[in-house]
MILO-333724 format. One line per field, with one value per residue: residue number from 1; x, y negated, z negated of N, C-alpha, C, CB in turn. Coordinates in Angstrom, 2 decimals, always signed. Glycine has a CB too. Layout:
i NUM; ...
n.px X; ...
n.py Y; ...
n.pz Z; ...
ca.px X; ...
ca.py Y; ...
ca.pz Z; ...
c.px X; ...
c.py Y; ...
c.pz Z; ...
cb.px X; ...
cb.py Y; ...
cb.pz Z; ...
//
This chain:
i 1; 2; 3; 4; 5; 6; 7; 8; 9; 10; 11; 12; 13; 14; 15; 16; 17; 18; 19; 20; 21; 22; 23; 24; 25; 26; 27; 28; 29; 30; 31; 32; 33; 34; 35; 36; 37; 38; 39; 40; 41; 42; 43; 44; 45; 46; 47; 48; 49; 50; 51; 52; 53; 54; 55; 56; 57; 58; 59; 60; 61; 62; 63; 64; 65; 66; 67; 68; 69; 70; 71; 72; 73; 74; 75; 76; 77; 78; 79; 80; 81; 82; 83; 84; 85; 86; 87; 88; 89; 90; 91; 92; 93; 94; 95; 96; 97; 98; 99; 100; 101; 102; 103; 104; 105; 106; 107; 108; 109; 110; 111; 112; 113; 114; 115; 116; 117; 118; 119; 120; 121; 122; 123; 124; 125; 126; 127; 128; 129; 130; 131; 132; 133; 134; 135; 136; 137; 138; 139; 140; 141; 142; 143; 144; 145; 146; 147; 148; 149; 150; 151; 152; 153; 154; 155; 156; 157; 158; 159; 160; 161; 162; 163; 164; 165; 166; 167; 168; 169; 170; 171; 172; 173; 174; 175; 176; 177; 178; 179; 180; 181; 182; 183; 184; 185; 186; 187; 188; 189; 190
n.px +104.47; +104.03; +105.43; +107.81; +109.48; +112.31; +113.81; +115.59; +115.45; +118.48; +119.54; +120.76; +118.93; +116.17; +116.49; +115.82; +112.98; +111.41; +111.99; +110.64; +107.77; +107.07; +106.34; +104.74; +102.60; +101.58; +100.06; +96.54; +93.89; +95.22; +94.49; +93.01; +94.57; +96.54; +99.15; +102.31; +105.00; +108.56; +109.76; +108.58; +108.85; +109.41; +110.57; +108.59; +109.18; +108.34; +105.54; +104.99; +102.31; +101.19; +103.70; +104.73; +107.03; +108.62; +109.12; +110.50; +113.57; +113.83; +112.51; +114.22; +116.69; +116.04; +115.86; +118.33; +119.97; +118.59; +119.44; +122.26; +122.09; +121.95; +122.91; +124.52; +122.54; +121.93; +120.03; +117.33; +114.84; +112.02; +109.70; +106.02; +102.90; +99.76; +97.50; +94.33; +91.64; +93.06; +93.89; +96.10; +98.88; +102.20; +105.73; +108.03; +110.02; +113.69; +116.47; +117.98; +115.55; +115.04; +116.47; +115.94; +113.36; +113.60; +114.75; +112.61; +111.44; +112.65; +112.38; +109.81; +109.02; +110.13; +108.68; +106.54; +108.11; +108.45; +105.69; +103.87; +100.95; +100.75; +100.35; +98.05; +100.42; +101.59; +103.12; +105.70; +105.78; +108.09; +107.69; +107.16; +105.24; +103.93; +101.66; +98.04; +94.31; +91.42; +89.16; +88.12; +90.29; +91.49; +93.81; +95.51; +97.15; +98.99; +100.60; +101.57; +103.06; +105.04; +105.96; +108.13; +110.14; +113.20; +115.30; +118.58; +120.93; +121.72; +123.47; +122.05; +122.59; +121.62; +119.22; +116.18; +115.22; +111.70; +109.59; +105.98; +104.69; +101.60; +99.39; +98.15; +96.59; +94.27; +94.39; +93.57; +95.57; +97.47; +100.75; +102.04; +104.13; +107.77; +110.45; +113.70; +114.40; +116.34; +119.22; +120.39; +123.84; +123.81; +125.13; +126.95; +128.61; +130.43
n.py -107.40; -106.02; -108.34; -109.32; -110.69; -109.31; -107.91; -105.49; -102.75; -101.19; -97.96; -96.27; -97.52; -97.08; -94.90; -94.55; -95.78; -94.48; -92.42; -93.28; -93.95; -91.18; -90.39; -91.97; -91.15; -88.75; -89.62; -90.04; -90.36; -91.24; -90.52; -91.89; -93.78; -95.21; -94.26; -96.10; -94.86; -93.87; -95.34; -97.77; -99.19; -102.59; -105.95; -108.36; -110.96; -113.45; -112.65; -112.38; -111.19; -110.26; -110.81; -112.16; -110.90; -112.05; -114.72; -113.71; -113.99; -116.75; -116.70; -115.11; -116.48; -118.59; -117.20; -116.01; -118.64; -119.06; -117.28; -117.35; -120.01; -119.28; -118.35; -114.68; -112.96; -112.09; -109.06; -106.87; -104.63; -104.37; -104.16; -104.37; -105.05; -106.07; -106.91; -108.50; -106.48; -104.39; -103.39; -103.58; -102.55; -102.94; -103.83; -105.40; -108.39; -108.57; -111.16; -113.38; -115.06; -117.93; -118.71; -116.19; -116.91; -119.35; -118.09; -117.18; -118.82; -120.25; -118.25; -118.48; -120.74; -120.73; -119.09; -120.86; -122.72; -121.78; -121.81; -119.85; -118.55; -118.80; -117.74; -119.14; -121.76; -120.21; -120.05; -118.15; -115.07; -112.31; -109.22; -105.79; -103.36; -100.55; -98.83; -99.00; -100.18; -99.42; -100.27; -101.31; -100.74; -99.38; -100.02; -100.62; -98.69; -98.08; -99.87; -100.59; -98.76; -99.84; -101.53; -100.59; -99.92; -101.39; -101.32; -100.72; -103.34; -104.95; -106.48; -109.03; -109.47; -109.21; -110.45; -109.42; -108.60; -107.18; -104.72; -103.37; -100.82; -100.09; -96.61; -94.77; -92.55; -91.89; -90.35; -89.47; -91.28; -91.86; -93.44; -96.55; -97.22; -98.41; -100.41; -101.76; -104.50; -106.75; -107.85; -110.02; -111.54; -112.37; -116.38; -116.44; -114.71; -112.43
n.pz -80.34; -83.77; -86.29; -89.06; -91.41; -93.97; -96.87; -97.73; -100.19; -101.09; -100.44; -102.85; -104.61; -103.84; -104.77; -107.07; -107.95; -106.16; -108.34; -109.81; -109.60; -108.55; -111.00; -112.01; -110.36; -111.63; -113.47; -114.60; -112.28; -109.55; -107.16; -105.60; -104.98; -102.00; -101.58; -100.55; -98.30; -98.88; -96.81; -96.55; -98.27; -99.02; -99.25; -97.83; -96.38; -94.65; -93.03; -89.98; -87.87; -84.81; -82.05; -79.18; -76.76; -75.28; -77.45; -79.25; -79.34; -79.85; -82.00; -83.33; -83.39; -85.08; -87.78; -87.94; -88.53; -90.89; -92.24; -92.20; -93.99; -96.38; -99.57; -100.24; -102.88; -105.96; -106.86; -108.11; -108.84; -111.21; -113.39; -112.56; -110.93; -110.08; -107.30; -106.42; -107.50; -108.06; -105.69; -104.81; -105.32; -106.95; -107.37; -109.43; -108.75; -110.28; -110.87; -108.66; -108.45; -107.15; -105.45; -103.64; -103.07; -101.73; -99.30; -98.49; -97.84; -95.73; -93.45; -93.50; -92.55; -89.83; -88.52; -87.64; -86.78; -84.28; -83.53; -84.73; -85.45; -88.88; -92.28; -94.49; -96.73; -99.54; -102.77; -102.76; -104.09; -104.90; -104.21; -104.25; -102.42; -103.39; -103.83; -102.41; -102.05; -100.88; -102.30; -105.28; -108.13; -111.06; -112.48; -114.99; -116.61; -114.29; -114.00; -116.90; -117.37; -115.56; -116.67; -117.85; -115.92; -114.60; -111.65; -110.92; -110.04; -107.11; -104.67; -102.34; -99.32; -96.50; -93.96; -92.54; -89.56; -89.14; -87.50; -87.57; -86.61; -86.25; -87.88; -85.01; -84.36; -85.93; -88.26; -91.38; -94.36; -92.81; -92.30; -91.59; -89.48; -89.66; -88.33; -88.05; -86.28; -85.66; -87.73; -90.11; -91.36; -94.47; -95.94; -93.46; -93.04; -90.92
ca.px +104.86; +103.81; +107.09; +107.72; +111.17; +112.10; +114.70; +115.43; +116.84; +119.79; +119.04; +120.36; +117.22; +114.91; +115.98; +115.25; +111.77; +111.45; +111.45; +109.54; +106.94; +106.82; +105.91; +103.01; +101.83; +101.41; +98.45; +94.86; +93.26; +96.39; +93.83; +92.02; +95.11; +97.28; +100.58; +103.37; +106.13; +109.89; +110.48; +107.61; +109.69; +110.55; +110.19; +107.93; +109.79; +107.45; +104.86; +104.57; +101.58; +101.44; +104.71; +104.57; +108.52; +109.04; +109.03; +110.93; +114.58; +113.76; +112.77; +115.67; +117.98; +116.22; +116.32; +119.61; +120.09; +118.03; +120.26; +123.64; +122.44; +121.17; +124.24; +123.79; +122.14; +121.68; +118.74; +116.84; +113.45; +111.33; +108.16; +105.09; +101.59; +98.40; +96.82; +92.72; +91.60; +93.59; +93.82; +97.66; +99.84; +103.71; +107.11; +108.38; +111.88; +114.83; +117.50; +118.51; +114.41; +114.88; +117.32; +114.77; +112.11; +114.28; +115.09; +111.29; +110.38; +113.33; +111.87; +108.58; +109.27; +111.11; +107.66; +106.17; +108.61; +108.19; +104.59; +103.08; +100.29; +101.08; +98.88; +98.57; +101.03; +101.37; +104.42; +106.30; +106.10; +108.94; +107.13; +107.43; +104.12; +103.58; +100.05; +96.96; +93.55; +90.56; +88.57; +88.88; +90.96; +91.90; +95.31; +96.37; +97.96; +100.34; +100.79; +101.79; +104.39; +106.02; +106.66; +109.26; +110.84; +114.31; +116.52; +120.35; +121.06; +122.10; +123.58; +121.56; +123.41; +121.17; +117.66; +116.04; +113.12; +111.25; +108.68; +105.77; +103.82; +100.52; +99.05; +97.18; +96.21; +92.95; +94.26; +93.26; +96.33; +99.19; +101.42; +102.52; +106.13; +108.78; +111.80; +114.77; +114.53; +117.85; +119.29; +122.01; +123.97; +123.77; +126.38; +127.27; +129.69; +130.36
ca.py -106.50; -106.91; -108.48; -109.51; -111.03; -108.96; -108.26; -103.77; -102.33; -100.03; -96.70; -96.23; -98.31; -96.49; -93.69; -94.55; -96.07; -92.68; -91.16; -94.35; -93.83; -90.16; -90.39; -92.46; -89.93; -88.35; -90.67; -89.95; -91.24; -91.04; -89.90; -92.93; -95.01; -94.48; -94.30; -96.64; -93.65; -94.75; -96.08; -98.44; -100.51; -103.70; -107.57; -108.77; -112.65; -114.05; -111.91; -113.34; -110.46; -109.88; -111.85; -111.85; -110.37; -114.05; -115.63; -113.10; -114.73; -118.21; -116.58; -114.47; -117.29; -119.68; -116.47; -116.17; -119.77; -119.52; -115.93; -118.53; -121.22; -118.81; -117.52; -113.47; -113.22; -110.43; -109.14; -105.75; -104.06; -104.51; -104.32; -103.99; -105.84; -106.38; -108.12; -107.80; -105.24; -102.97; -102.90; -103.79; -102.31; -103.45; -103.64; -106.35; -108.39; -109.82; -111.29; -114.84; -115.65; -119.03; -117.83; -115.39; -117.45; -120.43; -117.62; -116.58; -120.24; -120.43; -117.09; -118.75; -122.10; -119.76; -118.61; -122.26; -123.69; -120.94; -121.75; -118.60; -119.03; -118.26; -117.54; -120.49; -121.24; -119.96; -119.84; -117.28; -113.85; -111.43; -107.90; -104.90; -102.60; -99.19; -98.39; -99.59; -99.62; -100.12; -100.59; -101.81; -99.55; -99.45; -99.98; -100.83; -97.79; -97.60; -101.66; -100.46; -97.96; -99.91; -102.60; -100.93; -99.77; -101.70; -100.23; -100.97; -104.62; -105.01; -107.98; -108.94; -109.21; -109.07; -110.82; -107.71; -108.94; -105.60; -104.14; -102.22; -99.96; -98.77; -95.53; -94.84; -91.04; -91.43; -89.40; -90.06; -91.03; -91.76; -94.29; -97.60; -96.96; -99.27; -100.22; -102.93; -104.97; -107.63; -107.52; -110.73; -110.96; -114.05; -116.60; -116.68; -113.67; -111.42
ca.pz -81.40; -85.05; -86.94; -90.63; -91.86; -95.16; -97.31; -98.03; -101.08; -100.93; -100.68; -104.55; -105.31; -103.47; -105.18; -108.42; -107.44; -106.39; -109.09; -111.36; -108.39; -109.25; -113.01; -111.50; -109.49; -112.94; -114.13; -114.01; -110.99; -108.39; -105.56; -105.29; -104.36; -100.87; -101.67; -99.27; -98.36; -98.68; -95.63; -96.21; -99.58; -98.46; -99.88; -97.17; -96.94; -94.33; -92.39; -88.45; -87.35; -83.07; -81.37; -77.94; -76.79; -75.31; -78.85; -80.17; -78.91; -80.54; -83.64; -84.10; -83.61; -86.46; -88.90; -87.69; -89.03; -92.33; -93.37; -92.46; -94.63; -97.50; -100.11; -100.67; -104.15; -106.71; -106.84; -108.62; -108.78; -112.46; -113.72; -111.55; -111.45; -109.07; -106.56; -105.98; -108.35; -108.39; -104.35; -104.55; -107.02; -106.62; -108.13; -108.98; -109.00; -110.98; -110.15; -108.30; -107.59; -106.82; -104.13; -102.54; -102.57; -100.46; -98.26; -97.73; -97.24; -94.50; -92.88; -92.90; -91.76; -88.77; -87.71; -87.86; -85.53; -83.39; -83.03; -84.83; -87.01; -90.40; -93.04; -95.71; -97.57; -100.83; -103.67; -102.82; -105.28; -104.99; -104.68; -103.31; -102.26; -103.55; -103.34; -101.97; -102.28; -100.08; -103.34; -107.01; -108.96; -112.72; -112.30; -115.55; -116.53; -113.69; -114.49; -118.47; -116.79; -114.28; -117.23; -118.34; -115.59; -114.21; -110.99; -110.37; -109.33; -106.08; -103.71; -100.89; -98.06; -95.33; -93.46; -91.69; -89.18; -89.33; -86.66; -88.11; -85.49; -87.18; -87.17; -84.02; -84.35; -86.88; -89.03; -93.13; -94.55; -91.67; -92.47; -90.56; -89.21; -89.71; -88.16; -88.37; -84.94; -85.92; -89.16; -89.87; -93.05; -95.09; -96.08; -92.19; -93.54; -89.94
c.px +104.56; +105.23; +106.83; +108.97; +111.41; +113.49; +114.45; +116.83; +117.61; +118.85; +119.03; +118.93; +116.41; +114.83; +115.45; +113.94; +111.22; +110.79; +110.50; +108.15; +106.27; +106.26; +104.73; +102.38; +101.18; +100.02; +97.55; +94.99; +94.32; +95.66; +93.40; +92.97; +95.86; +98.13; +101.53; +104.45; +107.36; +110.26; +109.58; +108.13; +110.23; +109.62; +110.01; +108.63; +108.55; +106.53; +104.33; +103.19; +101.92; +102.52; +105.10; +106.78; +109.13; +109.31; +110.26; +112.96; +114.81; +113.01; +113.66; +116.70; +118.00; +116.19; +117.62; +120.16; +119.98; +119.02; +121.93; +124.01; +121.50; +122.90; +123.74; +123.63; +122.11; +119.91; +118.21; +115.11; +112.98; +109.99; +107.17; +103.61; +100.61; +97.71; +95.41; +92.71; +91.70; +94.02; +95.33; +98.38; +101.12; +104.37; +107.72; +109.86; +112.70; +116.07; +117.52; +116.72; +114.69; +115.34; +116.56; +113.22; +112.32; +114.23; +113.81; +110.89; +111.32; +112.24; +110.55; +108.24; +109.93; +109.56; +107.17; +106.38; +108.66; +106.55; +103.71; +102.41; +100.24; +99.93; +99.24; +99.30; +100.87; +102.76; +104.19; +106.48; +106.44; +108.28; +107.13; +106.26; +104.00; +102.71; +99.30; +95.54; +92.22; +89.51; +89.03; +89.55; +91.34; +92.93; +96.53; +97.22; +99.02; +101.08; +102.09; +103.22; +105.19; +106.38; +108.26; +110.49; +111.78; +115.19; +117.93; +120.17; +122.19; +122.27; +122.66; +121.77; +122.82; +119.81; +117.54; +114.57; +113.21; +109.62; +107.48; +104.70; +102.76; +99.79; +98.11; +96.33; +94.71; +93.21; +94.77; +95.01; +97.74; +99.33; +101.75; +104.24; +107.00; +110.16; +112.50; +114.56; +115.95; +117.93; +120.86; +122.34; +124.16; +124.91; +126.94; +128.50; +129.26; +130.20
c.py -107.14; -106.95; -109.24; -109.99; -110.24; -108.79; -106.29; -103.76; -101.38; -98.45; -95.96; -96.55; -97.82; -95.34; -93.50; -95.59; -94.99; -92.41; -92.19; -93.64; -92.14; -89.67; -91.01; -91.86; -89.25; -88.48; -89.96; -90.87; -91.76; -91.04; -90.71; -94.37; -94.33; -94.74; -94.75; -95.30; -94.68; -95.49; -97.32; -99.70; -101.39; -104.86; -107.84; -110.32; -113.61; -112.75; -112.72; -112.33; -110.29; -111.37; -111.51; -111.74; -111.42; -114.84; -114.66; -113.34; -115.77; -118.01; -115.88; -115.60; -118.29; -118.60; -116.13; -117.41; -119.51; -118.45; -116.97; -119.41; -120.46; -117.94; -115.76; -113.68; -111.91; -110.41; -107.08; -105.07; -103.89; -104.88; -104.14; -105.02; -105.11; -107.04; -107.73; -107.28; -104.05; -102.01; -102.84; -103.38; -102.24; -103.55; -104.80; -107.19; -109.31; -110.04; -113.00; -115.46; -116.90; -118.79; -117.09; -116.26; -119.14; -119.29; -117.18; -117.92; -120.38; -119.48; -117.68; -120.03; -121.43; -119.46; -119.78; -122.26; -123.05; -120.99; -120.55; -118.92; -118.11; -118.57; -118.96; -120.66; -121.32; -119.77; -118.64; -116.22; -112.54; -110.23; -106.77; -103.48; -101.08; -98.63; -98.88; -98.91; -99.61; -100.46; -101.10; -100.67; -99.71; -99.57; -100.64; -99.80; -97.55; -99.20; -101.60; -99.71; -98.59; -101.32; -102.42; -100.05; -100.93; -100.78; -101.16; -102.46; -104.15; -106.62; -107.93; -109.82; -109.41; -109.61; -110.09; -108.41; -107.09; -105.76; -102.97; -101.50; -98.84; -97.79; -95.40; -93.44; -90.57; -90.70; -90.22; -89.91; -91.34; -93.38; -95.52; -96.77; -98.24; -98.98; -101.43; -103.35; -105.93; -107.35; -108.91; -111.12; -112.70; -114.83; -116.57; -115.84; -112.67; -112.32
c.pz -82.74; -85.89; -88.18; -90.80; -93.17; -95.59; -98.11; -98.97; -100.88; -101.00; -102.38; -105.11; -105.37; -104.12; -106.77; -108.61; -107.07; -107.35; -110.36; -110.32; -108.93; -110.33; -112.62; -111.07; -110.16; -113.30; -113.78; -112.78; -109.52; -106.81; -105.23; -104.51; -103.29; -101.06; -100.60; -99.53; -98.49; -97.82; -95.09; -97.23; -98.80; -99.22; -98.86; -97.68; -96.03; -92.81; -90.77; -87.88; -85.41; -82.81; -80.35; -77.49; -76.23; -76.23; -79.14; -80.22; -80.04; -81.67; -84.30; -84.44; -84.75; -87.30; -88.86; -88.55; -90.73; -92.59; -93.55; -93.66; -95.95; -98.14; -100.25; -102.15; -104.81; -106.85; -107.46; -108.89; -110.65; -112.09; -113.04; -112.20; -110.38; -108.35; -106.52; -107.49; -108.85; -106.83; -103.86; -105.39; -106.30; -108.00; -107.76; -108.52; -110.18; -110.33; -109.87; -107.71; -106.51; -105.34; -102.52; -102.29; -101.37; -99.25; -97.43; -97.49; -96.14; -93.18; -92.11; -92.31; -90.25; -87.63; -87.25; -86.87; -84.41; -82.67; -83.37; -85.80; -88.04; -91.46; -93.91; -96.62; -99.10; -101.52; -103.43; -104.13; -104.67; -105.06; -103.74; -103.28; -102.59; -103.14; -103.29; -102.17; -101.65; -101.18; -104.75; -107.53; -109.83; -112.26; -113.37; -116.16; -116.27; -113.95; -115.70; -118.06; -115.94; -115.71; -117.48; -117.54; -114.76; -113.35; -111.61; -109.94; -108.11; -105.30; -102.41; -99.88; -96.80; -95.10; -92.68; -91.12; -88.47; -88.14; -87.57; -87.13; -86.50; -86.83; -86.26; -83.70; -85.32; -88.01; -90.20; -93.52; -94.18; -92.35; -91.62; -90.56; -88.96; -88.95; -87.60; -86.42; -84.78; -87.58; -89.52; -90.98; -93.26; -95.80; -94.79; -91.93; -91.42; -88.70
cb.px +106.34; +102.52; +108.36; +107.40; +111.53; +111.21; +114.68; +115.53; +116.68; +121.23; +119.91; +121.22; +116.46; +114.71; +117.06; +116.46; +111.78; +112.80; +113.04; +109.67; +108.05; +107.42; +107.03; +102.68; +102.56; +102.25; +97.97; +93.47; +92.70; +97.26; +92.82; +91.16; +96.01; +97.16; +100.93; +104.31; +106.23; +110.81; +110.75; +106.13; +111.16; +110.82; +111.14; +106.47; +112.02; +108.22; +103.76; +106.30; +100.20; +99.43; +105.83; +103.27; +108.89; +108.07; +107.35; +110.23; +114.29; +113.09; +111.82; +116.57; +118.30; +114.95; +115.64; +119.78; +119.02; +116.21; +120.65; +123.53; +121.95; +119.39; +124.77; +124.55; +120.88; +122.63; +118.30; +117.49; +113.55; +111.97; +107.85; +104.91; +101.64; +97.73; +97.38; +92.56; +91.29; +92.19; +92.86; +98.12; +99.51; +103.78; +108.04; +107.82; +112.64; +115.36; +117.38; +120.15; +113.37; +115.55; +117.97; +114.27; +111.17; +116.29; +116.00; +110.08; +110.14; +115.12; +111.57; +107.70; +110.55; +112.04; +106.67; +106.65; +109.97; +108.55; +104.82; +103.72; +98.82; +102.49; +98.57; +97.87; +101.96; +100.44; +104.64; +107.17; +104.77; +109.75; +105.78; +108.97; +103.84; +103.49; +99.38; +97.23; +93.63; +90.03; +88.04; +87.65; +91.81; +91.71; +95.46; +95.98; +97.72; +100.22; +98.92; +100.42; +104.09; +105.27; +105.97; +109.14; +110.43; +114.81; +116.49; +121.03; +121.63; +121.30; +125.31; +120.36; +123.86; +121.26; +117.21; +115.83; +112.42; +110.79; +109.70; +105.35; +105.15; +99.51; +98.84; +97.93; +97.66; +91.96; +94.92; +91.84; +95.99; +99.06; +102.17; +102.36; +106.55; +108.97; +112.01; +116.90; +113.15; +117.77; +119.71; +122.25; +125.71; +122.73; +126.94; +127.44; +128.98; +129.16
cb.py -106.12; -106.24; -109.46; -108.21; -112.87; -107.84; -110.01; -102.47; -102.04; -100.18; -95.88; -97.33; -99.31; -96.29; -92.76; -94.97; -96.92; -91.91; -89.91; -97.24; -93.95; -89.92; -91.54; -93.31; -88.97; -89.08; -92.33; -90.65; -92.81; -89.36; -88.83; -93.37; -96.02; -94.57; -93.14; -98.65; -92.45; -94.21; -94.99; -97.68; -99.99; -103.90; -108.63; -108.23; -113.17; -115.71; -111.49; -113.35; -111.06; -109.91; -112.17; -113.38; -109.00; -114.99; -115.66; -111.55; -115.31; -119.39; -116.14; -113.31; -118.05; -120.99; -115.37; -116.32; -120.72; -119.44; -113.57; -119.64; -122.93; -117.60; -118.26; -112.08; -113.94; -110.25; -109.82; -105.92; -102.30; -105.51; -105.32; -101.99; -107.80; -106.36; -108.42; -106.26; -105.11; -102.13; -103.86; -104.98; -100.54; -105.01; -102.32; -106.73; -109.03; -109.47; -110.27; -114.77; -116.16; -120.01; -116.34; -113.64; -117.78; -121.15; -116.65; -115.51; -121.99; -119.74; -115.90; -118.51; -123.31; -117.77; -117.75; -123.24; -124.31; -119.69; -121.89; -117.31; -119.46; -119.01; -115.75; -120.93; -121.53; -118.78; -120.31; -117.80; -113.51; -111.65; -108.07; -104.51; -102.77; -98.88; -97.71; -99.79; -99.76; -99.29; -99.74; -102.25; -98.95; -98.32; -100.68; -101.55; -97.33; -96.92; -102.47; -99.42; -96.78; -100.26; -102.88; -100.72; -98.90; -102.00; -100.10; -99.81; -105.99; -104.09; -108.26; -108.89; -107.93; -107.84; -112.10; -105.67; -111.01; -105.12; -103.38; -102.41; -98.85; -99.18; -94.77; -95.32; -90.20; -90.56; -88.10; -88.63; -90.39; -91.60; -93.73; -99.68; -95.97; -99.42; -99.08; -102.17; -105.82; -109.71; -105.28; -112.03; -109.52; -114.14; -115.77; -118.13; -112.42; -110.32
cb.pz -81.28; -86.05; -85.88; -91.59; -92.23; -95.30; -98.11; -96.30; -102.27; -102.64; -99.69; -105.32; -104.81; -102.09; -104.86; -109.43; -106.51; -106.72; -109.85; -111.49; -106.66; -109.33; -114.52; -110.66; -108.80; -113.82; -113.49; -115.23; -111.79; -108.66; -105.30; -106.95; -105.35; -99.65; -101.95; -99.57; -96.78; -98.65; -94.35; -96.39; -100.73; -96.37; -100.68; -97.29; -96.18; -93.97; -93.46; -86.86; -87.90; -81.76; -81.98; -77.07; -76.01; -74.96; -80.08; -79.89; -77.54; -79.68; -84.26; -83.02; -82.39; -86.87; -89.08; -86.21; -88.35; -92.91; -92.11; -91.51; -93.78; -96.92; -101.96; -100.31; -104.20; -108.79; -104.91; -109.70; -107.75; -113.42; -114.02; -111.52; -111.33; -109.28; -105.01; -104.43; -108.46; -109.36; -103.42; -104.40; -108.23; -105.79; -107.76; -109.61; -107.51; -112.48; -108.87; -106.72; -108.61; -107.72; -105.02; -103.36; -104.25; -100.82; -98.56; -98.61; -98.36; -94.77; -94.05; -93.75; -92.74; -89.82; -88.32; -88.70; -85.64; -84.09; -81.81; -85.00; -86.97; -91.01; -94.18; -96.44; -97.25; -100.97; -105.24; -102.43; -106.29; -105.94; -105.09; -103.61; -101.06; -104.44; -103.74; -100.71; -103.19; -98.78; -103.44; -108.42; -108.63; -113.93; -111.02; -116.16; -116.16; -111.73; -115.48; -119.57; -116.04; -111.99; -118.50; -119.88; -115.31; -115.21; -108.73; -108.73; -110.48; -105.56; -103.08; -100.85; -98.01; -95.04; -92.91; -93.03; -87.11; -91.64; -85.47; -89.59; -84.27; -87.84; -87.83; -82.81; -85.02; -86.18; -88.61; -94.48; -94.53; -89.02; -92.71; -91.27; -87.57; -91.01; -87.33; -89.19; -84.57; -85.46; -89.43; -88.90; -93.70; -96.19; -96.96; -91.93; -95.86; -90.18
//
């Protein structure tokens, strides 16, 4: 199964991402990028790709570990940038970084010792995927607009290893589907 460790904002959040998300939609040139649906927002902490359902035991139990020995932090959705040229456009965060970015190096040290190869590592940046692009795309525009948006702060409470099952039907457009496989709250709270 393909699995990811991440970290999901409240539903409040999502809803006012929503509607920033919306006003983007707005812009010239909208058609050219594929829009992630709601149930696609999440802070990707460390990405494991195919994990055979044997592994998947003895990596719950060290993310189990890393959410224990991680405090919950505050944390909120601001600003937006780019990866590529325009092939990634995201939202970004504020809040306790330092915090979330220990907790995505736990996550990904998790896969490690598990024996999964992980991509190289790189400093950790807090972001959360909107739209994509299989090409370059102007994307400063929606860049200029997402500066000045800020959600709700929120505590985060919880390490969510997430399943994403991608579309298999051909059809232009379909979405990956997500969904929570463990979820254990941090601070060793429960």
């Amino acid at each position: 199964m393909r699995l990811f460790a991440a970290v999901l904002p409240p539903e409040q959040v999502v809803h006012e991402l929503a509607a920033a998300v919306a006003g983007l939609k707005k812009l010239p040139g909208t058609e050219r990028l594929r829009w992630t649906n709601r149930p696609g927002w999440h802070f990707t902490l460390a990405f494991y790709g195919e994990v055979g359902e044997d592994v998947v035991p003895e990596l719950s139990a060290r993310l189990q570990r890393a959410a224990r020995h991680t405090d919950p932090f505050p944390l909120a959705l601001r600003g937006g940038g780019q990866f590529g040229r325009g092939q990634v456009l995201w939202v970004g965060a504020d809040g306790d970084l330092p915090v979330m970015r220990q907790l995505a190096g736990r996550a990904e040290a998790a896969g490690r010792k598990c024996g999964l190869a992980m991509e190289e590592h790189r400093r950790y940046l807090a972001h959360l995927t909107v739209a994509r692009s299989r090409h370059p795309v102007q994307v400063r525009p929606y860049v200029a607009a997402l500066a000045e948006f800020t959600s709700r702060s929120w505590t985060v409470a919880d390490l969510v290893l997430m399943r994403s099952n991608l579309p298999t039907s051909g059809v232009a457009g379909e979405q990956p589907r997500y969904e929570a496989v463990a979820r254990w709250q941090l601070g060793g709270v429960g």
